[in-house]
C-alpha positions in Angstrom: -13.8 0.3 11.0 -14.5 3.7 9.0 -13.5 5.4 6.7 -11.2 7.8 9.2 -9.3 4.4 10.2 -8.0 4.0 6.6 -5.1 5.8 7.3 -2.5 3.7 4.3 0.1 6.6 4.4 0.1 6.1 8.3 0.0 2.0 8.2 2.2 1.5 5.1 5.3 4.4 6.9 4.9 2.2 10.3 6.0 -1.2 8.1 8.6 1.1 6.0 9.8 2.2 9.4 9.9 -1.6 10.9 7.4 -1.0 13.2 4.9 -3.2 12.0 5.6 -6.9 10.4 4.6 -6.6 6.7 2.0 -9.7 7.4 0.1 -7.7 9.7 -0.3 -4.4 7.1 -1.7 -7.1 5.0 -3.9 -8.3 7.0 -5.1 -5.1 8.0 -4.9 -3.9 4.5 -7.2 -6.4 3.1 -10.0 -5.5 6.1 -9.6 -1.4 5.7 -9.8 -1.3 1.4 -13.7 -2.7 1.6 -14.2 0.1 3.5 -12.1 2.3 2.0 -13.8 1.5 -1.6 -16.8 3.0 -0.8 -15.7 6.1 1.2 -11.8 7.6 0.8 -11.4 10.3 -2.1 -10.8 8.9 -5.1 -6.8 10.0 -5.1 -6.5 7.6 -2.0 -8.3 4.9 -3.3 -5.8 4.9 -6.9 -3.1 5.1 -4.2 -4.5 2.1 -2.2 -5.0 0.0 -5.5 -1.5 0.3 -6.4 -0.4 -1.0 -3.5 -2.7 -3.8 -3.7 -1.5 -4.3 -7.0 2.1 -4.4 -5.7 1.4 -6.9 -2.9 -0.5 -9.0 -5.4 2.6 -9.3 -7.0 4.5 -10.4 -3.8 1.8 -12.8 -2.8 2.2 -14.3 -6.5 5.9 -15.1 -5.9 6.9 -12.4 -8.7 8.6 -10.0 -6.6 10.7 -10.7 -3.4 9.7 -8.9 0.0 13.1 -6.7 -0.1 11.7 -5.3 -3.7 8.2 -5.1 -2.6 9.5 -2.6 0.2 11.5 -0.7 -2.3 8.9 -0.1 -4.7 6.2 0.8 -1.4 9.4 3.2 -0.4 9.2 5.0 -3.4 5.4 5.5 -3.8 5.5 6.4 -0.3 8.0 9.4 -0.8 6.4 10.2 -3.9 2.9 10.1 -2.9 1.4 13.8 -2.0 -1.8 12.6 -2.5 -2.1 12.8 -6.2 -2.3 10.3 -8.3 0.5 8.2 -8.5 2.1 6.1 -11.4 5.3 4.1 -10.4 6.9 1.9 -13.2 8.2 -1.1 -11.4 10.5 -3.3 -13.0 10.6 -7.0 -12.0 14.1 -7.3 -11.1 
């Protein structure tokens, strides 16, 4: 994998769209960010650690799959490649 197959905005739309189970994003997620950390622009990479930060969340039982796919909806639609700050309430 390189840094041309780190494509999050194409990955994470397929699982908004239901095309892809949210297990295998992850999967594939955790595998494309080491890569990603040392070669996408830095506007990518602050994109990709929020959504690590939000699945972190799911995997620690704090938020439910339906609002982890909310709050990924929204950054999704909101993300034009600049830096991205999403307030996410926990409930």
């Amino acid at each position: 994998m390189n840094a041309d197959d780190f494509d999050l905005r194409g990955q994470l739309g397929k699982v908004l769209a239901g095309e892809l189970p949210l297990d295998a994003f992850r999967q594939w997620f955790a595998s494309a960010l080491w890569i990603a950390e040392s070669e996408a622009d830095e506007e990518t990479l602050k994109f990709a650690y929020l959504v690590e930060n939000h699945l972190a969340e799911f995997s620690g039982g704090h938020i439910s799959e339906e609002r982890l796919l909310d709050v990924l909806r929204q950054a999704y639609a909101d993300w034009d490649g600049a830096v991205i700050l999403v307030a996410v309430a926990h409930r």
